[in-house]
Chimera marker file (.cmm) of the C-alpha trace (Angstrom):
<marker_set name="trace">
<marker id="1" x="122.696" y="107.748" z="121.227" r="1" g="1" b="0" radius="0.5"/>
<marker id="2" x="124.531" y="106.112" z="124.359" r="1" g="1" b="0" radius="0.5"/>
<marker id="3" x="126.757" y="104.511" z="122.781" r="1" g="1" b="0" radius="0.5"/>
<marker id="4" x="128.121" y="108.182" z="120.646" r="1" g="1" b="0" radius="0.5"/>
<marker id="5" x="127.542" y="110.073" z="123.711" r="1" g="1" b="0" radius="0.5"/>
<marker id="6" x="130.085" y="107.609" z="125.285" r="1" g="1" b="0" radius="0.5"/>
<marker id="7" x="132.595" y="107.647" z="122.378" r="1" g="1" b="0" radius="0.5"/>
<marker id="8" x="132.453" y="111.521" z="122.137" r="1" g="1" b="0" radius="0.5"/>
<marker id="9" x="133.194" y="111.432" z="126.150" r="1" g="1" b="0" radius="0.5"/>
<marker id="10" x="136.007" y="109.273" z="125.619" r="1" g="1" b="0" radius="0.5"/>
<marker id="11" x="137.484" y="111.258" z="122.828" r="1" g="1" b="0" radius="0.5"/>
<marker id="12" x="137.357" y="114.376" z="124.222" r="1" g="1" b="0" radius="0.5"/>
<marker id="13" x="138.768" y="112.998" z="127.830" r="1" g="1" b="0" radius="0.5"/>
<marker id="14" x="141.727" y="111.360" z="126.276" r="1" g="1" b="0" radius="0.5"/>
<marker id="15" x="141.561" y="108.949" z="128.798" r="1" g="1" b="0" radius="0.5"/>
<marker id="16" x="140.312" y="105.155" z="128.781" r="1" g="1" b="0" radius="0.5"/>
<marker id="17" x="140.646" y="104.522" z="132.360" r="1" g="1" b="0" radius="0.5"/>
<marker id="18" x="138.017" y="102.903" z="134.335" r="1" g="1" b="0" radius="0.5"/>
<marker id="19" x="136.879" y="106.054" z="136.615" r="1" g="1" b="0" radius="0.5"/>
<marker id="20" x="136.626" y="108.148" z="133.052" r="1" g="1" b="0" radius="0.5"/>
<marker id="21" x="134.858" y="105.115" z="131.425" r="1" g="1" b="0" radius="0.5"/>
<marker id="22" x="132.640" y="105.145" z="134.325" r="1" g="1" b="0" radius="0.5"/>
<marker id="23" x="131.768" y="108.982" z="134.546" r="1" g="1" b="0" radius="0.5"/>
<marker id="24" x="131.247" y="109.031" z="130.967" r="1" g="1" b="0" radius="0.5"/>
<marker id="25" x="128.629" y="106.314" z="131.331" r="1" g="1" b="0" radius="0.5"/>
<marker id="26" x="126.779" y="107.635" z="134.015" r="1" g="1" b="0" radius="0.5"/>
<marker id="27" x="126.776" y="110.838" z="132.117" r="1" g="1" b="0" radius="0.5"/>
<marker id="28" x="125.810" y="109.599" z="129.032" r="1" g="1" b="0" radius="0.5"/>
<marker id="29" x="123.025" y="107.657" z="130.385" r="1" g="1" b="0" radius="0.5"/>
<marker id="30" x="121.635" y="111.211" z="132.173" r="1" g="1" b="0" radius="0.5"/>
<marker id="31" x="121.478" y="112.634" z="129.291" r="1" g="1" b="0" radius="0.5"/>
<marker id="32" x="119.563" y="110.108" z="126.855" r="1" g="1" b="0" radius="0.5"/>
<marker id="33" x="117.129" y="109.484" z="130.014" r="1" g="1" b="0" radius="0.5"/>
<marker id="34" x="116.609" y="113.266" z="131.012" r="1" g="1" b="0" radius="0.5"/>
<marker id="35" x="116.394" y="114.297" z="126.634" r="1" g="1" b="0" radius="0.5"/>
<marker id="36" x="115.158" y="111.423" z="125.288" r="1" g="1" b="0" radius="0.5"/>
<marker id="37" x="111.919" y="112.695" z="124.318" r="1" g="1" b="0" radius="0.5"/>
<marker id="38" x="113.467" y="115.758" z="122.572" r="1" g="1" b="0" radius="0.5"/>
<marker id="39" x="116.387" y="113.830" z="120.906" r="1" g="1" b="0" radius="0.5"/>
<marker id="40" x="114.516" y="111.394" z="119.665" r="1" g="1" b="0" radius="0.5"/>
<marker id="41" x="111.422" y="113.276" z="118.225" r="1" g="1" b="0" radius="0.5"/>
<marker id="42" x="113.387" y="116.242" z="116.709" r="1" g="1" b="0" radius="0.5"/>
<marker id="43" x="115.392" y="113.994" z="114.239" r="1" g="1" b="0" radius="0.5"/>
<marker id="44" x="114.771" y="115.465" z="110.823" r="1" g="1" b="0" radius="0.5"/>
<marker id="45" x="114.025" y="113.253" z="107.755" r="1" g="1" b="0" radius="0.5"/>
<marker id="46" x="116.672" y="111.606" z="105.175" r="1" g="1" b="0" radius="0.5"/>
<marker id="47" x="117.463" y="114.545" z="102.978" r="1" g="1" b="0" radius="0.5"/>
<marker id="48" x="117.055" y="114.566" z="99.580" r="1" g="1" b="0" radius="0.5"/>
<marker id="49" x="119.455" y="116.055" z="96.509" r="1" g="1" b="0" radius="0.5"/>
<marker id="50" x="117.852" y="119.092" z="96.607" r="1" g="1" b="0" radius="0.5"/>
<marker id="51" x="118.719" y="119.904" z="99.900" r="1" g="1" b="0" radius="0.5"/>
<marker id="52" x="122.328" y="118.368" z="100.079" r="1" g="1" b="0" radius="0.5"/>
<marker id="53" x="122.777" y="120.935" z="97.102" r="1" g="1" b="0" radius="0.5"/>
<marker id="54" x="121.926" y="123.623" z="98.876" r="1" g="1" b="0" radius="0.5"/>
<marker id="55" x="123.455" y="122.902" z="101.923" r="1" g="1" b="0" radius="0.5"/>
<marker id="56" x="126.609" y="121.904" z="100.156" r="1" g="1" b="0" radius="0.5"/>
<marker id="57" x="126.183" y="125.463" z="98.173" r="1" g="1" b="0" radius="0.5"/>
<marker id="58" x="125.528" y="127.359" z="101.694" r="1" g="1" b="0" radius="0.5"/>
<marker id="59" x="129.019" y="125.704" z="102.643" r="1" g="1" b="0" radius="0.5"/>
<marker id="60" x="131.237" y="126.846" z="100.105" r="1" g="1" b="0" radius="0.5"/>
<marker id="61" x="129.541" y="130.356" z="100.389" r="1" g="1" b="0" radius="0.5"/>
<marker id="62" x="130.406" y="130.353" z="104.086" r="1" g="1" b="0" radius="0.5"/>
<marker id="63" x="133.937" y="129.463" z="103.360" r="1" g="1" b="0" radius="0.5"/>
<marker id="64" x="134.279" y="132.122" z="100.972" r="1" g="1" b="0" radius="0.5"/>
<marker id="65" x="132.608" y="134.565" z="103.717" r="1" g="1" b="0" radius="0.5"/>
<marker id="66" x="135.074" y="133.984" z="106.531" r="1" g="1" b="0" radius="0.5"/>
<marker id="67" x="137.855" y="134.090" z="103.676" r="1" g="1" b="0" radius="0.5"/>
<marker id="68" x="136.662" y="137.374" z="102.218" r="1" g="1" b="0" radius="0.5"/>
<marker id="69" x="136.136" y="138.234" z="105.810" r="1" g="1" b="0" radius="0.5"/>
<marker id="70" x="139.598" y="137.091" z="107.412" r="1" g="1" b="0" radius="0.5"/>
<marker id="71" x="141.547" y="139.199" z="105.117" r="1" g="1" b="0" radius="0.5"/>
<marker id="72" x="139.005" y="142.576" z="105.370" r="1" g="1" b="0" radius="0.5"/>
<marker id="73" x="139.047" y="142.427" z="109.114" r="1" g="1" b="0" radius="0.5"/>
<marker id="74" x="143.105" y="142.074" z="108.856" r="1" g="1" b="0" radius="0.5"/>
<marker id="75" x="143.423" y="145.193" z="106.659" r="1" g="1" b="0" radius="0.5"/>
<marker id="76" x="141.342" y="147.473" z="109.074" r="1" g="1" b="0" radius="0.5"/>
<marker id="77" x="143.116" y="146.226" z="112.323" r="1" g="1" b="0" radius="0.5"/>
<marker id="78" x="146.548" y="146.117" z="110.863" r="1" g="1" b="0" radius="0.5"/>
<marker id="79" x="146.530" y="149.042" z="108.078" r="1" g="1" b="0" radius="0.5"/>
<marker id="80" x="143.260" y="151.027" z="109.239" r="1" g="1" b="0" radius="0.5"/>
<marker id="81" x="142.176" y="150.697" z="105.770" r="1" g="1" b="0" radius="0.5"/>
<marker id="82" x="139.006" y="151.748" z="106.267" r="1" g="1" b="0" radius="0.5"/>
<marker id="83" x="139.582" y="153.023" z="110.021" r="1" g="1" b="0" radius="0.5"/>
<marker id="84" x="137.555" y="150.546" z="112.743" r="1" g="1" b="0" radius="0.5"/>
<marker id="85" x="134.962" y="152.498" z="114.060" r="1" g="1" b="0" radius="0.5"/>
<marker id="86" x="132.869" y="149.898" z="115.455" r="1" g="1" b="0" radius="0.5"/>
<marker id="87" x="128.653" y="149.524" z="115.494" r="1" g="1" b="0" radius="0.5"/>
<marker id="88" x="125.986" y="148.409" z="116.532" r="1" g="1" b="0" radius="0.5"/>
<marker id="89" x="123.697" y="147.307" z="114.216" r="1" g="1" b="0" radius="0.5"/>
<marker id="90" x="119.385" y="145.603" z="113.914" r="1" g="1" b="0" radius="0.5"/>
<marker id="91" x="119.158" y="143.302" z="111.469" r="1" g="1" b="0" radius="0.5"/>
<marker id="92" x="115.724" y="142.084" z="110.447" r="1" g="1" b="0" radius="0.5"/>
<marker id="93" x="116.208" y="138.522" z="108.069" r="1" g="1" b="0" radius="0.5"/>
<marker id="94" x="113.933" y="137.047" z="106.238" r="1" g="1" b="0" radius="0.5"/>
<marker id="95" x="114.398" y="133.385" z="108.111" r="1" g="1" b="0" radius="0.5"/>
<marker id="96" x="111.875" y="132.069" z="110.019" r="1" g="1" b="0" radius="0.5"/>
<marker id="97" x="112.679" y="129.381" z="112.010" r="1" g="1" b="0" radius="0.5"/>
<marker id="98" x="114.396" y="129.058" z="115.355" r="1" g="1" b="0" radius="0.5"/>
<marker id="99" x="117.252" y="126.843" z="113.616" r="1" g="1" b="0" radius="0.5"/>
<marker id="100" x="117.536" y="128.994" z="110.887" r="1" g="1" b="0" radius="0.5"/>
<marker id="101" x="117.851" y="132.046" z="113.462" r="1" g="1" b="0" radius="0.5"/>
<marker id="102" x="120.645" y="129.555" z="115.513" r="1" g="1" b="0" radius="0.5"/>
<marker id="103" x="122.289" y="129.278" z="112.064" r="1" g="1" b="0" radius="0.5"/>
<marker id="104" x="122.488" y="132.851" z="110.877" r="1" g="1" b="0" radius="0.5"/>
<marker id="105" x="123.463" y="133.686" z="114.078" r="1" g="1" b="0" radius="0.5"/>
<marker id="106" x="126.399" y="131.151" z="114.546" r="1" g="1" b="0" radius="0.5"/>
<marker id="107" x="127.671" y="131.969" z="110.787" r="1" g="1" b="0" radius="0.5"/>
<marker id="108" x="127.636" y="136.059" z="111.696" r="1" g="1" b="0" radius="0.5"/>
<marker id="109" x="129.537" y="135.370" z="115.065" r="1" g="1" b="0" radius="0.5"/>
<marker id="110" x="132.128" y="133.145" z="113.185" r="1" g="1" b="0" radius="0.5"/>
<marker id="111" x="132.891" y="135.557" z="110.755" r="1" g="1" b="0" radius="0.5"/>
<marker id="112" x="135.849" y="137.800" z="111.574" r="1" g="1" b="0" radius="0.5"/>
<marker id="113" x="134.700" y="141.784" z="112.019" r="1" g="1" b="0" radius="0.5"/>
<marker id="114" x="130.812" y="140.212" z="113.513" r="1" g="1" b="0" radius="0.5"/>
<marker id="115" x="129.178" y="139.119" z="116.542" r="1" g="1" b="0" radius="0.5"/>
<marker id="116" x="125.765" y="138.416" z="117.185" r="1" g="1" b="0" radius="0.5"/>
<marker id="117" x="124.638" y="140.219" z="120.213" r="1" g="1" b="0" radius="0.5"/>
<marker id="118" x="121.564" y="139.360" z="120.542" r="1" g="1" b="0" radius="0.5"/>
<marker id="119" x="118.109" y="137.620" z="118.956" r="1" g="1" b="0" radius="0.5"/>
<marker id="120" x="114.486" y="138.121" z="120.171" r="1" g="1" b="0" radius="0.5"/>
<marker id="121" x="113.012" y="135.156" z="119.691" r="1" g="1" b="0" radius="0.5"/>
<marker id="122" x="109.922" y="136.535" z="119.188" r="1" g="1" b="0" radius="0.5"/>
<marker id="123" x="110.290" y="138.980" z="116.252" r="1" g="1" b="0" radius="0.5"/>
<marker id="124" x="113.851" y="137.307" z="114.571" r="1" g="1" b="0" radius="0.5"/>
<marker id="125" x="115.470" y="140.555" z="115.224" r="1" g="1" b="0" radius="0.5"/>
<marker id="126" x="119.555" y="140.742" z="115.465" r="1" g="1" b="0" radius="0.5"/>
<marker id="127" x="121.713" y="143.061" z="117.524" r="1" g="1" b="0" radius="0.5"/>
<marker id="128" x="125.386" y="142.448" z="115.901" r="1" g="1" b="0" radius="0.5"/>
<marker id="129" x="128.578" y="144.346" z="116.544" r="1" g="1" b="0" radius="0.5"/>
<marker id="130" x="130.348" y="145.004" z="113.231" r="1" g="1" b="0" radius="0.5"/>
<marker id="131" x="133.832" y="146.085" z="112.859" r="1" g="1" b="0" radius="0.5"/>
<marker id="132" x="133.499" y="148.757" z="110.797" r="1" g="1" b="0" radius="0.5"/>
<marker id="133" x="130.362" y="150.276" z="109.826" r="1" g="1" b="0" radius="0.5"/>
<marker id="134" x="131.036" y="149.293" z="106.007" r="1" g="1" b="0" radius="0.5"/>
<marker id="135" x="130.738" y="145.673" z="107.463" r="1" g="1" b="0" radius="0.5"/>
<marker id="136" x="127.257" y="146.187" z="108.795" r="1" g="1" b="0" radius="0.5"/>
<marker id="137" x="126.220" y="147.816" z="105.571" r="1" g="1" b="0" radius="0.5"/>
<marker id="138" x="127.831" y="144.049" z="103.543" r="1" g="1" b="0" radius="0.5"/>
<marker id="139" x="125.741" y="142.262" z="106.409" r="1" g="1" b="0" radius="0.5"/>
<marker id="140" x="122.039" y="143.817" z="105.362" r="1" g="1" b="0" radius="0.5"/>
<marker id="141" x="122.910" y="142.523" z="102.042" r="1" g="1" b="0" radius="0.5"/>
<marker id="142" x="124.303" y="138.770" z="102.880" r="1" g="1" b="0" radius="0.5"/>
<marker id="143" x="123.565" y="136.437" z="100.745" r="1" g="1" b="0" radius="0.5"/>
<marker id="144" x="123.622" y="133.424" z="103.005" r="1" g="1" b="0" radius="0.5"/>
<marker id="145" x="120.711" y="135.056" z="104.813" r="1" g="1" b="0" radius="0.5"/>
<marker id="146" x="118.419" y="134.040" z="101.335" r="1" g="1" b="0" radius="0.5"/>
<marker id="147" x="120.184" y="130.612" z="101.041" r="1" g="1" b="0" radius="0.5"/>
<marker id="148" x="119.065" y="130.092" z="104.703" r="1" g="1" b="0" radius="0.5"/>
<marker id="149" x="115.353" y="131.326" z="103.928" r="1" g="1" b="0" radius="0.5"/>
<marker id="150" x="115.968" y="128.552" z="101.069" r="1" g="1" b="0" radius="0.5"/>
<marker id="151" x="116.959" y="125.949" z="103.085" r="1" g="1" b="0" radius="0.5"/>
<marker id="152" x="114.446" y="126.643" z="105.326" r="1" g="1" b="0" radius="0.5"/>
<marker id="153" x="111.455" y="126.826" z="102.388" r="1" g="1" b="0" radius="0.5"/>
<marker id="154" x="113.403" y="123.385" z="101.207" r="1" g="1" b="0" radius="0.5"/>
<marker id="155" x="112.997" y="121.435" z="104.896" r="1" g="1" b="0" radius="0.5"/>
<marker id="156" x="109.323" y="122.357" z="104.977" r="1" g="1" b="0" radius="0.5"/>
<marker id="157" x="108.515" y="120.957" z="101.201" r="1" g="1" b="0" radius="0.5"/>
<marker id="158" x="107.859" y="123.775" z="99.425" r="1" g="1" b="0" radius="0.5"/>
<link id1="1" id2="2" r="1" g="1" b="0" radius="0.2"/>
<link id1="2" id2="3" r="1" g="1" b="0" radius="0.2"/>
<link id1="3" id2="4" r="1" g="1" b="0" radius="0.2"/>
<link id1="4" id2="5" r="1" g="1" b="0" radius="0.2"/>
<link id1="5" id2="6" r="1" g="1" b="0" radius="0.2"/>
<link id1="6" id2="7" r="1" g="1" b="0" radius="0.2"/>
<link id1="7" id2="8" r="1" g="1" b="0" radius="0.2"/>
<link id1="8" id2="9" r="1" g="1" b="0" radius="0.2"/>
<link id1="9" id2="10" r="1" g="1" b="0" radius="0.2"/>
<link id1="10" id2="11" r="1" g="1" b="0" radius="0.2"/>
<link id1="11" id2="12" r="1" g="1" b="0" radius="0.2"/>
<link id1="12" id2="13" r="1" g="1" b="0" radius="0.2"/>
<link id1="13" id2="14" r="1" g="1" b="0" radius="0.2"/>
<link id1="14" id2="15" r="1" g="1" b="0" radius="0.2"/>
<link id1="15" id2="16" r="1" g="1" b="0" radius="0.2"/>
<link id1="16" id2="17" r="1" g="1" b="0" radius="0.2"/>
<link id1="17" id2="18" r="1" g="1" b="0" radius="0.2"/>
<link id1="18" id2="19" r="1" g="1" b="0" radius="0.2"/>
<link id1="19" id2="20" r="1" g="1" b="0" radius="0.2"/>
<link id1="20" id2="21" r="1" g="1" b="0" radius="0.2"/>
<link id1="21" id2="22" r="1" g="1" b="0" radius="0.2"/>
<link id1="22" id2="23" r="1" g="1" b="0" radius="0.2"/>
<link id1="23" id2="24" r="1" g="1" b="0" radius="0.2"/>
<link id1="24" id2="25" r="1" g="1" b="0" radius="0.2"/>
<link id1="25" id2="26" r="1" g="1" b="0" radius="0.2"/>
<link id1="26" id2="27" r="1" g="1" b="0" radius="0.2"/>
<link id1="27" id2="28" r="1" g="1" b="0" radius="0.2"/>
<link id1="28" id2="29" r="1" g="1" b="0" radius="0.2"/>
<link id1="29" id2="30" r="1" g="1" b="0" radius="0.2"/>
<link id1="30" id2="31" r="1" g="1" b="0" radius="0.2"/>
<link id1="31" id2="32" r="1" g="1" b="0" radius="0.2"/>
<link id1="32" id2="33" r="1" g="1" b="0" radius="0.2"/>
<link id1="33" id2="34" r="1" g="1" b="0" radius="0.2"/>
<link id1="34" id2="35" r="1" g="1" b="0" radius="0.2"/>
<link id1="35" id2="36" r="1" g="1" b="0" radius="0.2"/>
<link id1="36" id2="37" r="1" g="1" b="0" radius="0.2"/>
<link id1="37" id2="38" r="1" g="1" b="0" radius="0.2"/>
<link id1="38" id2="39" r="1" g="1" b="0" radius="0.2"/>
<link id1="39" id2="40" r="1" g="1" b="0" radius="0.2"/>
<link id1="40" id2="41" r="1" g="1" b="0" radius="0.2"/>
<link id1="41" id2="42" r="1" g="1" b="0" radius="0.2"/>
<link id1="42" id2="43" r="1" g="1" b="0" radius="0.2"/>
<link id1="43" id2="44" r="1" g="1" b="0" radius="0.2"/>
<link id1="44" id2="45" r="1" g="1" b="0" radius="0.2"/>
<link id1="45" id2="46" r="1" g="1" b="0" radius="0.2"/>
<link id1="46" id2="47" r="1" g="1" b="0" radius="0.2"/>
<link id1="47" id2="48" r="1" g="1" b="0" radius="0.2"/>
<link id1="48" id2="49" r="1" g="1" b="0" radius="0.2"/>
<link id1="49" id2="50" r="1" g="1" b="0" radius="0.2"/>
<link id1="50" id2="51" r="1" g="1" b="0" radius="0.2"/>
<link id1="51" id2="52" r="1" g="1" b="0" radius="0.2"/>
<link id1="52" id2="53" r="1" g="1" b="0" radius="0.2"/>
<link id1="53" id2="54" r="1" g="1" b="0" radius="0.2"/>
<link id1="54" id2="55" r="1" g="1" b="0" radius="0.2"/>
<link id1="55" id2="56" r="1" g="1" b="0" radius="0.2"/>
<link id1="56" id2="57" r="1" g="1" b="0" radius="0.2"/>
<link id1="57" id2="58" r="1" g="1" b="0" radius="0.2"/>
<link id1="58" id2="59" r="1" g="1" b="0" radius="0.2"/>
<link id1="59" id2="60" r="1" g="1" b="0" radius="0.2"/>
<link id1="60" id2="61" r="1" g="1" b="0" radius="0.2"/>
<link id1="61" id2="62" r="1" g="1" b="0" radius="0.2"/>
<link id1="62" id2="63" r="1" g="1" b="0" radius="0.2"/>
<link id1="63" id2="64" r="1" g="1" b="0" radius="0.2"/>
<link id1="64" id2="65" r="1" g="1" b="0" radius="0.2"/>
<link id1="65" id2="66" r="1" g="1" b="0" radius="0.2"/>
<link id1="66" id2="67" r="1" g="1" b="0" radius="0.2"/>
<link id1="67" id2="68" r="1" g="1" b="0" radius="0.2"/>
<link id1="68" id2="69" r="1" g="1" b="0" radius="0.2"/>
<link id1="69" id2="70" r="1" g="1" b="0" radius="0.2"/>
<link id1="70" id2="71" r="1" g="1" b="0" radius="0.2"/>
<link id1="71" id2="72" r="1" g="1" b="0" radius="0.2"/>
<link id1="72" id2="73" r="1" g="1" b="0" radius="0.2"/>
<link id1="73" id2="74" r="1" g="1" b="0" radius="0.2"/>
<link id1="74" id2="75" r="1" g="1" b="0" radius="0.2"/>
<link id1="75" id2="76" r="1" g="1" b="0" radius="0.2"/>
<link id1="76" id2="77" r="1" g="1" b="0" radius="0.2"/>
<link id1="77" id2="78" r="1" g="1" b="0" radius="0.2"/>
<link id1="78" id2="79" r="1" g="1" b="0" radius="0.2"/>
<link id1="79" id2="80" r="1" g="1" b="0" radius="0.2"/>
<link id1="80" id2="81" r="1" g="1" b="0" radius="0.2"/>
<link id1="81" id2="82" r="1" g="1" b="0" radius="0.2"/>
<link id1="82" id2="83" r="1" g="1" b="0" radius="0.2"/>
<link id1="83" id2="84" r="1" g="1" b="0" radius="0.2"/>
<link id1="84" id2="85" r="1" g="1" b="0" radius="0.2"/>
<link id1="85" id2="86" r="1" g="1" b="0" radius="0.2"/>
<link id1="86" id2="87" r="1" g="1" b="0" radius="0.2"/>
<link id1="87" id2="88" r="1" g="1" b="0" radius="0.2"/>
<link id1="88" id2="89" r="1" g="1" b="0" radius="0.2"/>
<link id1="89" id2="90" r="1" g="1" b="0" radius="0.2"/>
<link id1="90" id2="91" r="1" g="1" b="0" radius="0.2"/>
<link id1="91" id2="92" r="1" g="1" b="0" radius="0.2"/>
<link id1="92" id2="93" r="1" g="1" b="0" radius="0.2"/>
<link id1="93" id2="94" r="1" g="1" b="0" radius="0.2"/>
<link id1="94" id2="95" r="1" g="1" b="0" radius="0.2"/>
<link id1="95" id2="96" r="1" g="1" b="0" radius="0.2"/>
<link id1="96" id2="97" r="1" g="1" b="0" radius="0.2"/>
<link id1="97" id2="98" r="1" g="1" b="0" radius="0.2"/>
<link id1="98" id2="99" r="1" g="1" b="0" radius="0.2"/>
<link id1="99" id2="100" r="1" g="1" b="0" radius="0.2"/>
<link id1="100" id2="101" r="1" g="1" b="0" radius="0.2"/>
<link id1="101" id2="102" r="1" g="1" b="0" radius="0.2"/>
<link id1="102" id2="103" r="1" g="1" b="0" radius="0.2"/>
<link id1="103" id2="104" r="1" g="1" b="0" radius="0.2"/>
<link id1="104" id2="105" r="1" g="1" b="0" radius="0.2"/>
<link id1="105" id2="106" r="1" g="1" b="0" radius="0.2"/>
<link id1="106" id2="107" r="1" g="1" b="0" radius="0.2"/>
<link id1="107" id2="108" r="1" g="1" b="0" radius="0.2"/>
<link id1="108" id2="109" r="1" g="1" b="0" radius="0.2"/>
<link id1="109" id2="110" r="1" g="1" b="0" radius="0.2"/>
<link id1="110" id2="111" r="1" g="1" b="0" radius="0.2"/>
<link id1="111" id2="112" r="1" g="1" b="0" radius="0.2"/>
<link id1="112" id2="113" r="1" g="1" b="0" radius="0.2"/>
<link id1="113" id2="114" r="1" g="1" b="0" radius="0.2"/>
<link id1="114" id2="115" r="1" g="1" b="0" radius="0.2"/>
<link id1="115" id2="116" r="1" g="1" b="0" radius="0.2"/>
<link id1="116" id2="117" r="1" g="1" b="0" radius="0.2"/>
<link id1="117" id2="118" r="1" g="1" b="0" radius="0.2"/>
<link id1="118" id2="119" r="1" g="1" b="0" radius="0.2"/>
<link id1="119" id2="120" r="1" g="1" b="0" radius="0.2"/>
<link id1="120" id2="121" r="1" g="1" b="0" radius="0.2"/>
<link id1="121" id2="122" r="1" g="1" b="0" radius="0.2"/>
<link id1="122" id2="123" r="1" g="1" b="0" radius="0.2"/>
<link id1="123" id2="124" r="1" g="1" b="0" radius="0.2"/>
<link id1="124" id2="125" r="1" g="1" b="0" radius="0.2"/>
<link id1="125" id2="126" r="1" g="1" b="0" radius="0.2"/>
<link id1="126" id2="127" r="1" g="1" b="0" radius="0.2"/>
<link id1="127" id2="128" r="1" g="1" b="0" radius="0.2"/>
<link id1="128" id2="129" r="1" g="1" b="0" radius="0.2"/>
<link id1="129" id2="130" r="1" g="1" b="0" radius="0.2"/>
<link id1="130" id2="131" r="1" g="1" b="0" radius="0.2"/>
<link id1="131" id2="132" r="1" g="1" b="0" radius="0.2"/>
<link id1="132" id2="133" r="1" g="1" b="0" radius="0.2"/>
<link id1="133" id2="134" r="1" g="1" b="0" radius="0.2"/>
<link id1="134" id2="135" r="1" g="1" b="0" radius="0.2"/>
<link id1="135" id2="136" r="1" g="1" b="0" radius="0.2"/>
<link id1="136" id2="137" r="1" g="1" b="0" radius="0.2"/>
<link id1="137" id2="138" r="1" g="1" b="0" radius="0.2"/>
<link id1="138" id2="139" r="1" g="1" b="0" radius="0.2"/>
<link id1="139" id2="140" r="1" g="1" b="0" radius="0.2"/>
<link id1="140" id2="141" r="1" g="1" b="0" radius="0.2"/>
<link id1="141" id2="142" r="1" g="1" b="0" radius="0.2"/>
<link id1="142" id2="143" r="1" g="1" b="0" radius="0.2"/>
<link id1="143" id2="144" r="1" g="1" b="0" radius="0.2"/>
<link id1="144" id2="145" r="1" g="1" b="0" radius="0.2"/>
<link id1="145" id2="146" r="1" g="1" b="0" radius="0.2"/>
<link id1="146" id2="147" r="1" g="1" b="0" radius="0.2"/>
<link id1="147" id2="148" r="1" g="1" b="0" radius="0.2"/>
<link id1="148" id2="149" r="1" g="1" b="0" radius="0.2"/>
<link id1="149" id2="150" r="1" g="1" b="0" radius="0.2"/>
<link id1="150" id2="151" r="1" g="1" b="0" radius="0.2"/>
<link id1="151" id2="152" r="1" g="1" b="0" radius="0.2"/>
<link id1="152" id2="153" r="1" g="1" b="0" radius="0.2"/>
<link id1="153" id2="154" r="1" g="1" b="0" radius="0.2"/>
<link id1="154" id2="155" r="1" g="1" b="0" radius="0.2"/>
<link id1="155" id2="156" r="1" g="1" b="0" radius="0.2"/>
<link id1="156" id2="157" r="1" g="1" b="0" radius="0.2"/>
<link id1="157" id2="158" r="1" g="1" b="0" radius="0.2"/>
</marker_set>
C-alpha cells in the first residue's frame, strides 16, 4: 500500500524531485501507519463471474444514464423543454449497505440534472435536488438503484 500511495503521490505532483519524493514518503507512510487496521481488514474477497457481470452490467447502465442524462439536462437549460423548475426530493432505496448508499449517492450526484443532498445514515434516506421535477419522478424509478440492491445481495452470497 506504500509503495501505490507513493506512486499515486508522484503522479499527481508531477514532480520527481527529492523534497516531493520525500513529502510523499512521509505522507504515505502516515497514512498506512494511522489506517492500517481499516485498509487492511476491509479488503473484499476475489470476485467471482457473477459479480464482474453485474458490475460490468451496472457500468454500461451508468454510461447510458449520464448519456440519457447529458442531453435531457441540455434541452431544459438551453430550450426550456420542459421548463427547470427545480426540487427537492426524499428518496427511500431499497440498498442496504453503507457502500451501496456511497454508490447510489455518487452515481445520482454525477448525473447531470441531480445532486445528492443529503443521506441519514441511519434510515438510507436521500435528499436530492433534481432539475426538473420530471427528473425526480425518472429517479424513484432508477433502475441502477435494483442493480445496486443486486450487487449488494451478490457480495453477501446470497
Amino acid at each position: 500500500m506504500f509503495g501505490f500511495l507513493l506512486i499515486f503521490w508522484i503522479v499527481i505532483s508531477g514532480e520527481a524531485d527529492f523534497q516531493h519524493i520525500l513529502s510523499g514518503a512521509l505522507l504515505s507512510l502516515l497514512i498506512v501507519l494511522f489506517w492500517r487496521e481499516d485498509l487492511f481488514s476491509r479488503l473484499p474477497g476475489t470476485p467471482n463471474i457473477k459479480e464482474l457481470l453485474r458490475l460490468g452490467h451496472f457500468i454500461l447502465l451508468l454510461v447510458g444514464y449520464i448519456i440519457q442524462a447529458n442531453i435531457s439536462a441540455a434541452k431544459t437549460l438551453l430550450f426550456s423543454d420542459p421548463p427547470a423548475k427545480p426540487v427537492f426530493m426524499i428518496l427511500e432505496p431499497s440498498v442496504d449497505s453503507h457502500w451501496g448508499r456511497v454508490l447510489l449517492a455518487t452515481c445520482i450526484t454525477i448525473t447531470p440534472g441531480t445532486v445528492s443532498v443529503d443521506v441519514d445514515p441511519e434510515t438510507g434516506r436521500f435528499i436530492v435536488h433534481a432539475l426538473t421535477e420530471q427528473t425526480g419522478i425518472d429517479l424513484l424509478h432508477w433502475r441502477l438503484i435494483s442493480v445496486i440492491h443486486k450487487i449488494e445481495m451478490c457480495a453477501k452470497g446470497e
